[in-house]
ZAKE-493404 format. One record per residue (C-alpha): residue in three letters; residue number from 1; x, y, z. Coordinates in nm, 3 decimals, m for minus. Example, Ala and Ser with C-alpha at 12.3 -4.5 7.8 and 13.67 -1.06 7.14 Angstrom:
<nodes>
residu num c1 c2 c3
ala 1 1.230 m0.450 0.780
ser 2 1.367 m0.106 0.714
</nodes>
This chain:
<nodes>
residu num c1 c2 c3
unk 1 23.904 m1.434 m1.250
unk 2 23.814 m1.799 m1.400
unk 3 23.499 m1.966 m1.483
unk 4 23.446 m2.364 m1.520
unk 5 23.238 m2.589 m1.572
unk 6 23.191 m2.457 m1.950
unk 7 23.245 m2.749 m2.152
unk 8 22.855 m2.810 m2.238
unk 9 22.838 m2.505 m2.345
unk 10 23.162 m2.457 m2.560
unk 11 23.127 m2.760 m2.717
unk 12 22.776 m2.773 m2.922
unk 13 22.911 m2.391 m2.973
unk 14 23.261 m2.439 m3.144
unk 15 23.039 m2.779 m3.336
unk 16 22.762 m2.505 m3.438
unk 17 23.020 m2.249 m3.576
unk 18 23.222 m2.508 m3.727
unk 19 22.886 m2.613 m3.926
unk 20 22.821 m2.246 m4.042
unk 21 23.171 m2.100 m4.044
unk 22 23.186 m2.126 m4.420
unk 23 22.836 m1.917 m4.453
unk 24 22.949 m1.680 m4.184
unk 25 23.290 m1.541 m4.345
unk 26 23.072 m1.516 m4.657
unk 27 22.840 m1.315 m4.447
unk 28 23.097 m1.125 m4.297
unk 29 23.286 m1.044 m4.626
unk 30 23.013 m0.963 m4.834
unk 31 22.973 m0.655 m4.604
unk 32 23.354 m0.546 m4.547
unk 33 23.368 m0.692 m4.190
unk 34 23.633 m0.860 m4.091
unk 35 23.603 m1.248 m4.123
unk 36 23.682 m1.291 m3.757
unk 37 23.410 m1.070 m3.643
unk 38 23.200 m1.406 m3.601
unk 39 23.366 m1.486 m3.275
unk 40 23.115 m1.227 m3.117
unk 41 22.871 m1.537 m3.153
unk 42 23.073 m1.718 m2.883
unk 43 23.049 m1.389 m2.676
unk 44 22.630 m1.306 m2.757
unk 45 22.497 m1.668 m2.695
unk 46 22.763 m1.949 m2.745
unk 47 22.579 m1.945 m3.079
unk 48 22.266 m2.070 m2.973
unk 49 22.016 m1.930 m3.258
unk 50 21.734 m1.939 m3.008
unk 51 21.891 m1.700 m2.762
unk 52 21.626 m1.416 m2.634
unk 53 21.806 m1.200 m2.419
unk 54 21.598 m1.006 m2.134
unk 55 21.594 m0.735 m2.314
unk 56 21.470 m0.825 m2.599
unk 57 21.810 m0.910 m2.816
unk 58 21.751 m1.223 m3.045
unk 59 21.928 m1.507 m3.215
unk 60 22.289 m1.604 m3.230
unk 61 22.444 m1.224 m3.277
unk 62 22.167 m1.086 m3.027
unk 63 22.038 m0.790 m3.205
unk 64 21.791 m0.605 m3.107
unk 65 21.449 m0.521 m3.281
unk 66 21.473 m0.168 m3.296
unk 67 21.842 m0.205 m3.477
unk 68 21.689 m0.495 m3.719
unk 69 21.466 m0.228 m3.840
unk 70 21.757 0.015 m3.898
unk 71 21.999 m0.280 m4.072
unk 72 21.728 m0.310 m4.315
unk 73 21.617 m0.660 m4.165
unk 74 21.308 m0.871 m4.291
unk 75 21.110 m0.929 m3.972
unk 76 20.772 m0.967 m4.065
unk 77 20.493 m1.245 m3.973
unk 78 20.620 m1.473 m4.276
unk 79 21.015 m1.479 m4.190
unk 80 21.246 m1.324 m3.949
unk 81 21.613 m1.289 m4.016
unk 82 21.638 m1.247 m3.641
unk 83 21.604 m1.591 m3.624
unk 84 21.856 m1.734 m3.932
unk 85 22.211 m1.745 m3.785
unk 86 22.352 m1.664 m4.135
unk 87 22.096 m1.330 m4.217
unk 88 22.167 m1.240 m3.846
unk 89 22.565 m1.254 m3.937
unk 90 22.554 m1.034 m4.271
unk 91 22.316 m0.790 m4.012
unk 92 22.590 m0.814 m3.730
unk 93 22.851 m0.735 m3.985
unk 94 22.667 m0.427 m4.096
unk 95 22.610 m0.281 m3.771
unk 96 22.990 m0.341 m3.736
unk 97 23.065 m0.158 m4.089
unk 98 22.819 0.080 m3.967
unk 99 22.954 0.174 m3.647
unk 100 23.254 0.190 m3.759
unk 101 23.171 0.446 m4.024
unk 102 23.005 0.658 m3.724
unk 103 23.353 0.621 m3.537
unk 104 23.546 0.742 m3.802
unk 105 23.369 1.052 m3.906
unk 106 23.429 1.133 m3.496
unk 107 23.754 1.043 m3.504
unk 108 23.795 1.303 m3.760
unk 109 23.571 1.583 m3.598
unk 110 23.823 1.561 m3.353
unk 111 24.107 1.629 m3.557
unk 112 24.285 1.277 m3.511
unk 113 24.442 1.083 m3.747
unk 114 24.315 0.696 m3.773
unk 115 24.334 0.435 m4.038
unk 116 23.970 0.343 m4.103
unk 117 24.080 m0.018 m4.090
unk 118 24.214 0.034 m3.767
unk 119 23.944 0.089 m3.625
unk 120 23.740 m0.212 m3.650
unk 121 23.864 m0.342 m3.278
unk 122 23.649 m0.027 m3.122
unk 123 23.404 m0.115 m3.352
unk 124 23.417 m0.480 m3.208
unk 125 23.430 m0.288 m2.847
unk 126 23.103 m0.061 m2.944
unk 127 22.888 m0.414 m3.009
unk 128 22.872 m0.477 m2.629
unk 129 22.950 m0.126 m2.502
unk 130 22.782 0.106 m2.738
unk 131 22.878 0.362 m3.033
unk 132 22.811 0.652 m2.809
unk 133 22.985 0.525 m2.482
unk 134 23.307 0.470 m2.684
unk 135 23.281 0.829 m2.871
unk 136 23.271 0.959 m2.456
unk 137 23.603 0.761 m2.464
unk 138 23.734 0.824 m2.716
unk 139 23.702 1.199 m2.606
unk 140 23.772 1.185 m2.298
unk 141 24.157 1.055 m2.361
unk 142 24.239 1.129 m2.719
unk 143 24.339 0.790 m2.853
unk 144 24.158 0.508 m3.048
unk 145 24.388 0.270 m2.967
unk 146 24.173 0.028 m2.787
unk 147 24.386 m0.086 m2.578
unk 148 24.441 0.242 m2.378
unk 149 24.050 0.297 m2.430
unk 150 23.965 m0.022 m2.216
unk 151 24.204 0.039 m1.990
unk 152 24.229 0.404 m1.950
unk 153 23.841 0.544 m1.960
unk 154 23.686 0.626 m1.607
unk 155 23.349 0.559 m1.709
unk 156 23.202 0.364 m1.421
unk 157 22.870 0.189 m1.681
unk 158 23.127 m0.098 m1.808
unk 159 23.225 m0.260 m1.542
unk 160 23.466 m0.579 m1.524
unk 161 23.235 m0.764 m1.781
unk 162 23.245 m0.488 m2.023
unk 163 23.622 m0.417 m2.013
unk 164 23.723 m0.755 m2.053
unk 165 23.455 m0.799 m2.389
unk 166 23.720 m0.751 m2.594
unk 167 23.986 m0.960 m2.420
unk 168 23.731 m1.240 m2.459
unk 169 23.631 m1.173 m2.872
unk 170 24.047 m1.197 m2.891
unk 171 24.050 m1.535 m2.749
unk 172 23.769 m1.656 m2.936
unk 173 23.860 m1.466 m3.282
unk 174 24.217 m1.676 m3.257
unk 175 24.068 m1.999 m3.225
unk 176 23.868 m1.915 m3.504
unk 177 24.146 m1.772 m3.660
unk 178 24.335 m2.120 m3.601
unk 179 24.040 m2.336 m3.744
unk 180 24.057 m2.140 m4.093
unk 181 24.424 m2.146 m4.071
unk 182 24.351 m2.547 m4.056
unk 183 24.075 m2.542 m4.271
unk 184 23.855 m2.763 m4.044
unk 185 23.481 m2.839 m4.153
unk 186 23.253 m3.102 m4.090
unk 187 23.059 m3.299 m4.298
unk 188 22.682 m3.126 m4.267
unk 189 22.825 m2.752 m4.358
unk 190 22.600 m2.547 m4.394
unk 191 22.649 m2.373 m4.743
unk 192 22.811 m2.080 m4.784
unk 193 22.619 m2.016 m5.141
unk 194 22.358 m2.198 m5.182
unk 195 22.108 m2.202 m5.453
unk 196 21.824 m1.917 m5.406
unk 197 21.468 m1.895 m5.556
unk 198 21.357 m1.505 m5.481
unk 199 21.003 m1.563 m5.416
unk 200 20.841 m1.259 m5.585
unk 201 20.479 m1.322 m5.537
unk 202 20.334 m1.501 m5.225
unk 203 20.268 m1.894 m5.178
unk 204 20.244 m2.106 m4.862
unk 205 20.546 m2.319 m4.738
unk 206 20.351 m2.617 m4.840
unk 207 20.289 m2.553 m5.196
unk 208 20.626 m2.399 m5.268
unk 209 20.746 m2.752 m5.107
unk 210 20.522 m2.938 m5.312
unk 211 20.646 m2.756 m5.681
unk 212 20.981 m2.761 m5.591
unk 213 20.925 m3.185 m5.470
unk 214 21.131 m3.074 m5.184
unk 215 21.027 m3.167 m4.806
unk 216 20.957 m2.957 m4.611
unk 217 21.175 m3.031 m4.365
unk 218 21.495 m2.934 m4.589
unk 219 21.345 m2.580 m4.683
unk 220 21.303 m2.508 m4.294
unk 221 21.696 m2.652 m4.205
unk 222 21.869 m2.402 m4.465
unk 223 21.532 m2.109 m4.421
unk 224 21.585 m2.093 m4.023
unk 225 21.382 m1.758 m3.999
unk 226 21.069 m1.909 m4.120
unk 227 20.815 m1.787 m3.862
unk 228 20.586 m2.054 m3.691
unk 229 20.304 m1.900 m3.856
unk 230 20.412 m1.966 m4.215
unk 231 20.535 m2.334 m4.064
unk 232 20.126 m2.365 m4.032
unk 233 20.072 m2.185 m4.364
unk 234 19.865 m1.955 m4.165
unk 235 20.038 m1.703 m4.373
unk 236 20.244 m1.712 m4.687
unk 237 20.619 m1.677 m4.800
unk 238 20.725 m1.395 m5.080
unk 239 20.783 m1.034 m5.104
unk 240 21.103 m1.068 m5.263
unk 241 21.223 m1.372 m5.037
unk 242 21.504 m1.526 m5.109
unk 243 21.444 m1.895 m5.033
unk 244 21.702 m2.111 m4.997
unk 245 21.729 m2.435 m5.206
unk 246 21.894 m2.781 m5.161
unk 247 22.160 m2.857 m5.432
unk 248 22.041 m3.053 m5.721
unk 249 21.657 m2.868 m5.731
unk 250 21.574 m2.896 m6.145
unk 251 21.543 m2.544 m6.275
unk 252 21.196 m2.634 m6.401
unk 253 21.082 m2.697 m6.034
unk 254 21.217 m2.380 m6.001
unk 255 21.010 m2.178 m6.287
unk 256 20.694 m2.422 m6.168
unk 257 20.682 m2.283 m5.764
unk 258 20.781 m1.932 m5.941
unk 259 20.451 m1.984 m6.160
unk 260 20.247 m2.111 m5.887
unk 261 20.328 m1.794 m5.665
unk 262 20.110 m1.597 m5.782
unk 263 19.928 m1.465 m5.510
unk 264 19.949 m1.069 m5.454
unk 265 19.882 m1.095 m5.051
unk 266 20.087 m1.235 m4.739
unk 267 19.730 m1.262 m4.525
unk 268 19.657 m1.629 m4.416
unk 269 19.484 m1.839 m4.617
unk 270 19.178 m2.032 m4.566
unk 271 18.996 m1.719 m4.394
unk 272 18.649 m1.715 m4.242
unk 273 18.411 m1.415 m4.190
unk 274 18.343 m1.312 m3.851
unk 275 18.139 m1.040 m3.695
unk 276 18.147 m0.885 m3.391
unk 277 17.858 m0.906 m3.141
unk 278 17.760 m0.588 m2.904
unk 279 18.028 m0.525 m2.619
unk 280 18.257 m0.779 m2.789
unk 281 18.614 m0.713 m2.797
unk 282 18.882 m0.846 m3.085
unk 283 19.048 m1.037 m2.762
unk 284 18.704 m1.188 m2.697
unk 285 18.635 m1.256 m3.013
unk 286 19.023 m1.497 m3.081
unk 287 18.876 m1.641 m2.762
unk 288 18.554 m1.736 m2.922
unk 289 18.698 m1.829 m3.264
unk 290 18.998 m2.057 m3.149
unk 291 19.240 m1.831 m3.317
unk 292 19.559 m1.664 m3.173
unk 293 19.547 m1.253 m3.129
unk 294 19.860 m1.221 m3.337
unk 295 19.691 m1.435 m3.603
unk 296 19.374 m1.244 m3.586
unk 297 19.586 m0.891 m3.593
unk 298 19.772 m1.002 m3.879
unk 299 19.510 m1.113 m4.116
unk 300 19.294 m0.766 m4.044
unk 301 19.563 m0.556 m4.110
unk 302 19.505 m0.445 m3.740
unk 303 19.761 m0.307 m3.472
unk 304 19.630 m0.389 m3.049
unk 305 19.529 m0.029 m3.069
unk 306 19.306 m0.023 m3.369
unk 307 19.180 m0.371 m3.246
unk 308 19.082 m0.176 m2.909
unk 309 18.839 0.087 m3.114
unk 310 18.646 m0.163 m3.322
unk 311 18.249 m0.137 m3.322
unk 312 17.997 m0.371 m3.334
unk 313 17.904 m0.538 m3.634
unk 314 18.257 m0.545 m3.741
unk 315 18.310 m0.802 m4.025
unk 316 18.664 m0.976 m3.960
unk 317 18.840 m1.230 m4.142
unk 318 18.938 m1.565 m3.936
unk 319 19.217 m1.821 m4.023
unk 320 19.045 m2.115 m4.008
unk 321 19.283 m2.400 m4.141
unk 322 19.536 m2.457 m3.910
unk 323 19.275 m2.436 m3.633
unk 324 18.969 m2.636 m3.750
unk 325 19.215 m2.950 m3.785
unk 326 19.357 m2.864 m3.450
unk 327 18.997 m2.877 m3.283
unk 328 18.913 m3.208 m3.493
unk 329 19.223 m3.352 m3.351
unk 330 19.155 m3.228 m2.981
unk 331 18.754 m3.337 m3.025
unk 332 18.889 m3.719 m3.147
unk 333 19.091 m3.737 m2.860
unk 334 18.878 m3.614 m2.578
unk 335 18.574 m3.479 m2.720
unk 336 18.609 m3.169 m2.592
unk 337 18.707 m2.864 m2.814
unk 338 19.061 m2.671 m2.805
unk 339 19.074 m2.344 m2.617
unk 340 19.371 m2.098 m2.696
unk 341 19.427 m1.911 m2.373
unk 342 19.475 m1.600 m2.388
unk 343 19.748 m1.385 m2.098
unk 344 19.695 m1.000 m2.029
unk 345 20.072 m0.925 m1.882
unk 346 20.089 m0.773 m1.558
unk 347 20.326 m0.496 m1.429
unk 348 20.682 m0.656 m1.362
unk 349 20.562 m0.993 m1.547
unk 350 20.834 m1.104 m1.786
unk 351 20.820 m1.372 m2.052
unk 352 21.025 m1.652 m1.813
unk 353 20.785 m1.624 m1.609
unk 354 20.451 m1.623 m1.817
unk 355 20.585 m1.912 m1.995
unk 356 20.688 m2.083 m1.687
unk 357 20.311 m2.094 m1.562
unk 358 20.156 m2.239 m1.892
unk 359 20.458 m2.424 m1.916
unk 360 20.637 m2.341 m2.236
unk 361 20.982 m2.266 m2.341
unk 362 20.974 m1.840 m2.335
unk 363 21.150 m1.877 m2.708
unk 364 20.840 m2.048 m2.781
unk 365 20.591 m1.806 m2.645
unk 366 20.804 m1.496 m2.823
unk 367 20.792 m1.670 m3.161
unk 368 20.461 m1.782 m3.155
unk 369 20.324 m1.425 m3.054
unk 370 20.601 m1.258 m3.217
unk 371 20.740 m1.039 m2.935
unk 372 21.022 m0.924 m2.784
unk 373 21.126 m0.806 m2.395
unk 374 21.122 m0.571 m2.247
unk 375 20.685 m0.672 m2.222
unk 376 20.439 m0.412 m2.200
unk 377 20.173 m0.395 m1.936
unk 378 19.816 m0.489 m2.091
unk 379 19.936 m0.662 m2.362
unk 380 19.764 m0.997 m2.437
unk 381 19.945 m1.351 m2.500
unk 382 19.762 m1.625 m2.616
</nodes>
């Protein structure tokens, strides 16, 4: 079987991994994967760091929430790793390492003999298929040859696309394997190692920018996984970030956006105080304010179902900064104020759809709310 008609997608691919190779075998290394592991971002998403799968996988090695948690990911409302193609490589490389690990202590059980290091191909395998479908396999015909696996098992859940996964990561790991072997680059590589301020305290994009006399611009090209809230400074950057850095920033920019991070709390800044009125609900309320539900969650230390329980009389705190200039810049234009809308998803609604009626870009509406698929019914989008 053949496919064509590829070419726009293969080429900004092979000129995206070409750009980050350097920072991905770093990435890969630094966590005892294999250097050629990286192919699997031809395979997830023709390394497209804006991928959102249907079910909910993001970014270039399309991992899932749920695993970011257990790979000991930052996702939070300040930065998501999800996002940065390099974090998301050192995470793809540890669920490698770690499923690997999980194959050879079965392996064992079993009372076969393996090579640890050999079995990084059905650790490649168990990225699409699953550690648990290839431990049936694995079973089920006494081998870890991979090889005999794909071709041998019975299962009927993999299907022609899942058998030939690993066919495919061969063909891609080879080219990549040829373009080391050549040591081709290009001239805007990203950097494998590049200078890191570990943000400690909390401090808004914009001031950090300012101390360090970067732009802004440069910190979000080499920080990727800065969410669009901190973009805004509707919240701030720290907890032990490590914030990448242009070469050539003086180290006593450095120790002055160290000093001026000083704050002790991620919650947005420029916050209002807002009660709520009788029969008033928190969605009501970002309605009434001009202020996204995520926003409004996020700076009350709230989750949807504490929101859903608050009484009357409530005192809230409002991010107001972002949103006042927003609603001076709609009222100069048309003299009318700026509305957020807000979306209560319906059963079978996905986000392709809600963003194709408002007319957004679904990545867009999953950042800004920060979300993943599969939805859940009665959940509101603004």
């Amino acid at each position: 079987r053949m496919q064509r008609g590829q070419r726009d997608r293969l080429e900004p691919a092979f000129a995206f991994f070409l750009r980050h190779r350097e920072a991905f075998d770093a990435a890969f290394k630094a966590e005892g994967a294999p250097e050629e592991a990286s192919a699997l971002g031809f395979l997830e998403s023709m390394f497209r760091p804006d991928a959102l799968s249907r079910t909910g996988a993001m970014g270039v090695f399309q991992i899932q929430p749920f695993e970011a948690y257990k790979l000991n990911a930052r996702v939070d409302a300040a930065y998501n790793e999800l996002w940065d193609p390099v974090s998301a490589a050192r995470l793809a490389a540890r669920k490698l390492a770690a499923d690997r690990r999980a194959l050879a202590e079965y392996v064992a059980s079993r009372g076969l003999t393996a090579d640890p290091d050999t079995l990084w191909p059905l650790a490649v395998f168990s990225y699409n298929q699953g550690v648990n479908s290839l431990k049936r396999a694995v079973e089920e015909l006494n081998t870890t040859d991979v090889v005999e696996v794909i071709t041998r098992h019975r299962g009927q859940e993999w299907g022609f696309a899942g058998r030939s996964f690993y066919v495919q990561f061969r063909l891609f790991a080879d080219l990549t394997r040829a373009v080391r072997a050549k040591g081709c680059t290009t001239d805007d590589a990203f950097p494998a190692k590049p200078p890191v301020l570990v943000l400690d305290s909390f401090i808004t994009l914009s001031d950090v920018s300012t101390c360090l006399g970067v732009e802004k611009e440069q910190l979000l090209l080499l920080n990727p996984g800065i969410t669009e809230a901190a973009r805004q400074d509707l919240v701030r950057l720290g907890g032990a970030l490590p914030l990448r850095l242009p070469e050539g920033v003086p180290a006593q920019a450095r120790w002055k956006a160290k000093r001026c991070a000083k704050l002790k709390s991620p919650q947005q800044v420029a916050l209002a105080s807002y009660r709520l009125k009788p029969g008033e609900t928190l969605i009501a309320a970002a309605e009434t304010v001009g202020a996204p539900l995520p926003a409004l969650l996020h700076a009350n230390g709230l989750t949807l179902e504490q929101a859903n329980r608050l009484r009357t009389g409530t005192p809230l705190r409002i991010p107001t900064a972002r949103f006042a200039e927003l609603q001076r810049r709609a009222q100069a234009q048309s003299r009318k104020p700026l509305a957020f809308t807000l979306h209560r998803i319906r059963a079978g609604e996905d986000l392709a759809r809600i963003a194709k009626r408002y007319r957004l870009q679904p990545v867009e509406l999953a950042k800004w709310n920060d979300i993943a698929e599969p939805l859940m019914e009665g959940t509101t989008l603004s």
